[in-house]
NUTI-818122 format. One record per atom (N, C-alpha, C): x, y, z; residue in three letters; atom name; chain; residue number from 1. Coordinates in steps of 0.1 Angstrom, whole numbers, plus 5000, padded with zeros to 4 digits. Atoms other than C-alpha are relative to their C-alpha. Layout:
NUTI-818122
    px    py    pz    r   a  c    k
     X     Y     Z  Ala  CA  A  NUM
...
END
This chain:
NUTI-818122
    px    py    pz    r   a  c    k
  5011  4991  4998  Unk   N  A    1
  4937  4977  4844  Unk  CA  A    1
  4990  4992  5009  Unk   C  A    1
  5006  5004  4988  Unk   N  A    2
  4916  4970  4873  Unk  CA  A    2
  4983  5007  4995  Unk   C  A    2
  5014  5003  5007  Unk   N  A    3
  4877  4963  4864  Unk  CA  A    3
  4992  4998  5014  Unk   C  A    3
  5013  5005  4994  Unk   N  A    4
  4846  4959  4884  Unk  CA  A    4
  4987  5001  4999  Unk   C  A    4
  5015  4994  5007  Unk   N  A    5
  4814  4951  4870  Unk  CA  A    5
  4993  5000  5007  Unk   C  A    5
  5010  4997  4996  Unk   N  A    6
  4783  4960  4880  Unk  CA  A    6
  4988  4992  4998  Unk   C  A    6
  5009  5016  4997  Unk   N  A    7
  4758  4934  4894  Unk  CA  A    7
  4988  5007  4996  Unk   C  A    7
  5015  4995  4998  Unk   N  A    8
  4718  4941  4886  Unk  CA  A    8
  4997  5006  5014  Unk   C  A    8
  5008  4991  4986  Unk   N  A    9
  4704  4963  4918  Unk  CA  A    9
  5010  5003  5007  Unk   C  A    9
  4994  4997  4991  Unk   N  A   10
  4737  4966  4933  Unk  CA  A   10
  5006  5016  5001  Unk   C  A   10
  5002  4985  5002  Unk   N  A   11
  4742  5007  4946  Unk  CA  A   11
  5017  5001  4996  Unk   C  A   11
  4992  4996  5000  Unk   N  A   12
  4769  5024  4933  Unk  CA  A   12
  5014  5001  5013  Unk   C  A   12
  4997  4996  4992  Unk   N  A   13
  4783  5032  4967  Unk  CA  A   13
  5011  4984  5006  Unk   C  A   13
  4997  5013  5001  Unk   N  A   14
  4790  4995  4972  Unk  CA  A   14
  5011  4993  4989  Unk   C  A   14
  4995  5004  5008  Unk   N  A   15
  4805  4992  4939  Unk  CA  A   15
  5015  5004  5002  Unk   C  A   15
  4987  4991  5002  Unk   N  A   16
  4829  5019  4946  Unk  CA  A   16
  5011  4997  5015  Unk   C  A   16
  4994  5005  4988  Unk   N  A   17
  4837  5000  4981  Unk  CA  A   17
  5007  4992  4993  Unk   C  A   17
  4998  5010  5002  Unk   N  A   18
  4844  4973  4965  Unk  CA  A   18
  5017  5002  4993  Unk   C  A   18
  4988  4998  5010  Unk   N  A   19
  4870  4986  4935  Unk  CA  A   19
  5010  5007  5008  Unk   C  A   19
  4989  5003  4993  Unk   N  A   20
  4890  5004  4963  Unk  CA  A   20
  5003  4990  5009  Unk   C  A   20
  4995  5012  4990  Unk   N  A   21
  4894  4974  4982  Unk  CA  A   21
  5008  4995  4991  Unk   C  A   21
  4994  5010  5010  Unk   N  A   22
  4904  4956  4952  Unk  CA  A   22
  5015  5007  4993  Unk   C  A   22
  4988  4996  5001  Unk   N  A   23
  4931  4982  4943  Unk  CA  A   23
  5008  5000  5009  Unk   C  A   23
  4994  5000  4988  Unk   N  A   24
  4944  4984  4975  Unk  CA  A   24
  5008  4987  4999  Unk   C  A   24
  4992  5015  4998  Unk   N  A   25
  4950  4946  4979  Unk  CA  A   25
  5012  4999  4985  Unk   C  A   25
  4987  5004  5009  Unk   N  A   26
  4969  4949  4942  Unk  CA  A   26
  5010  5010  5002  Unk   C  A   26
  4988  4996  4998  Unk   N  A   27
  4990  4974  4952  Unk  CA  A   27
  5002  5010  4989  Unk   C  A   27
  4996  4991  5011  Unk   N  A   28
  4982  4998  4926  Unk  CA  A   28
  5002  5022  5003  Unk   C  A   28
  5001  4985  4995  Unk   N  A   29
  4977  5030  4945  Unk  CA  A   29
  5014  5005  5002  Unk   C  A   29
  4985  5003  4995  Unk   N  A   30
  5014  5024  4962  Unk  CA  A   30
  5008  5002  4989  Unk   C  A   30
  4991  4999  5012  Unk   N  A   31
  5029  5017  4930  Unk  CA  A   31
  4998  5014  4997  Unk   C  A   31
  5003  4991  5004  Unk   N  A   32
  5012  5046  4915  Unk  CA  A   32
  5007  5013  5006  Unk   C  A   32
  4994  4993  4994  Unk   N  A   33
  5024  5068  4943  Unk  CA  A   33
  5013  4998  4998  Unk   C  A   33
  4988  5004  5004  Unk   N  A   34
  5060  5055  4943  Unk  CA  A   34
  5007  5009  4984  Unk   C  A   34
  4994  4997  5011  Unk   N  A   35
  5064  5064  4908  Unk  CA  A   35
  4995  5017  4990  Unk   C  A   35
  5003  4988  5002  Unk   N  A   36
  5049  5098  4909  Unk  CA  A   36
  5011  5013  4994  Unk   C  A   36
  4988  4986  5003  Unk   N  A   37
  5082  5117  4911  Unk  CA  A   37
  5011  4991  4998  Unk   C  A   37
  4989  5005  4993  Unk   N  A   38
  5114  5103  4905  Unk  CA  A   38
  5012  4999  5015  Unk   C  A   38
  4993  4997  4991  Unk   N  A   39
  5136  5092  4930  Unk  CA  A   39
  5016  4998  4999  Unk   C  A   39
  4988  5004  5001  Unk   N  A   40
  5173  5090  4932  Unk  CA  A   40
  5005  4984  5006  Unk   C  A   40
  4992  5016  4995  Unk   N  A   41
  5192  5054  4938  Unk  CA  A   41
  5001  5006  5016  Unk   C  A   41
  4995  4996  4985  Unk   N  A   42
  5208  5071  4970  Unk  CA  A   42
  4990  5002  5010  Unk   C  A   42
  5010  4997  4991  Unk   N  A   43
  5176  5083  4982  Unk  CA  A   43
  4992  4987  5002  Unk   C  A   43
  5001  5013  4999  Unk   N  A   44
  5161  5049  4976  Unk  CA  A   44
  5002  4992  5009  Unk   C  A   44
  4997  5011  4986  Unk   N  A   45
  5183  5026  4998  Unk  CA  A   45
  5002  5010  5014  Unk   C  A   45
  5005  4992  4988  Unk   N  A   46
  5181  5058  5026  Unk  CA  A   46
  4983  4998  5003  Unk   C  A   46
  5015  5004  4996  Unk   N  A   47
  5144  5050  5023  Unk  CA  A   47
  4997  4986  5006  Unk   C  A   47
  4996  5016  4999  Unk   N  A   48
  5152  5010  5025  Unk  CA  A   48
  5006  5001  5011  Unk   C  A   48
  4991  5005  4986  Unk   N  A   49
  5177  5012  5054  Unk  CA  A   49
  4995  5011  5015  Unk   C  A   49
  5011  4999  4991  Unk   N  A   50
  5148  5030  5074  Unk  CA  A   50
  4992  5001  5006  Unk   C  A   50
  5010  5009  5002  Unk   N  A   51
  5122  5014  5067  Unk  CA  A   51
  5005  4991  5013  Unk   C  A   51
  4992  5009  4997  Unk   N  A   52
  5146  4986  5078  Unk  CA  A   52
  5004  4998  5015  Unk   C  A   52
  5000  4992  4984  Unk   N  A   53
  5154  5005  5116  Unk  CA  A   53
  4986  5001  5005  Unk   C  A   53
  5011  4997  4992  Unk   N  A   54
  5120  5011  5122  Unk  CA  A   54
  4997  4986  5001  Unk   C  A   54
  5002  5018  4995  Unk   N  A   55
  5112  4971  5118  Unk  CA  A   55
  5001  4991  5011  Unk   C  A   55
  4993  5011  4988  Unk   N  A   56
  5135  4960  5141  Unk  CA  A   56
  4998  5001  5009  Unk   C  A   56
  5003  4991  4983  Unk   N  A   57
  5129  4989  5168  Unk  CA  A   57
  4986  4992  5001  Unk   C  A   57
  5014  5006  4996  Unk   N  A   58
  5091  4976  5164  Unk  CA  A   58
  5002  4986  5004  Unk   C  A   58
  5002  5015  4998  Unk   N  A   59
  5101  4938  5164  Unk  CA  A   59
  5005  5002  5013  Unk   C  A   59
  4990  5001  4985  Unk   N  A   60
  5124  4946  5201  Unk  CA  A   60
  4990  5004  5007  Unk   C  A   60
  5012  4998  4984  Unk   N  A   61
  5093  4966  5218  Unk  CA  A   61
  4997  4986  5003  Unk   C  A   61
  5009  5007  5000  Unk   N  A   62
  5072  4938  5207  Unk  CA  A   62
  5002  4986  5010  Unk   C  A   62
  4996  5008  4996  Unk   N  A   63
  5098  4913  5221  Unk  CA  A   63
  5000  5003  5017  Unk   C  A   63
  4995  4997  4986  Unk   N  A   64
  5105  4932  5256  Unk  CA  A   64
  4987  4999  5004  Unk   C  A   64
  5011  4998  4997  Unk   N  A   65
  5066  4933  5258  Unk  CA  A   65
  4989  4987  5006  Unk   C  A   65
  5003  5015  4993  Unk   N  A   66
  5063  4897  5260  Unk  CA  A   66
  5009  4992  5007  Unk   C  A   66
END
């Protein structure tokens, strides 16, 4: 469970910057999404192998670019 206390004078607005930042970086949103619906195995590594395609097309522009 992901906490953030509250400093003397500091605004709300600030506070609530803060805690999504701090979820973000753990990764809980992601998770949380991910496990909203189940997925099948099959659909899984179709999601993995991609993912996986778009990587590489991005790492080859990146290469032809330099």
């Amino acid at each position: 469970m992901t906490r953030q206390e509250k400093r003397k004078g500091e605004s709300i607005d600030s506070l609530l910057r803060k805690f999504k930042r701090k979820i973000k970086n753990e990764g809980t949103l992601k998770e949380l999404r991910e496990r909203e619906f189940f997925e099948k195995p099959s659909e899984s590594r179709k999601k993995r192998l991609k993912a996986a395609v778009n990587r590489t097309r991005t790492e080859q522009k990146q290469n032809e670019l330099t």
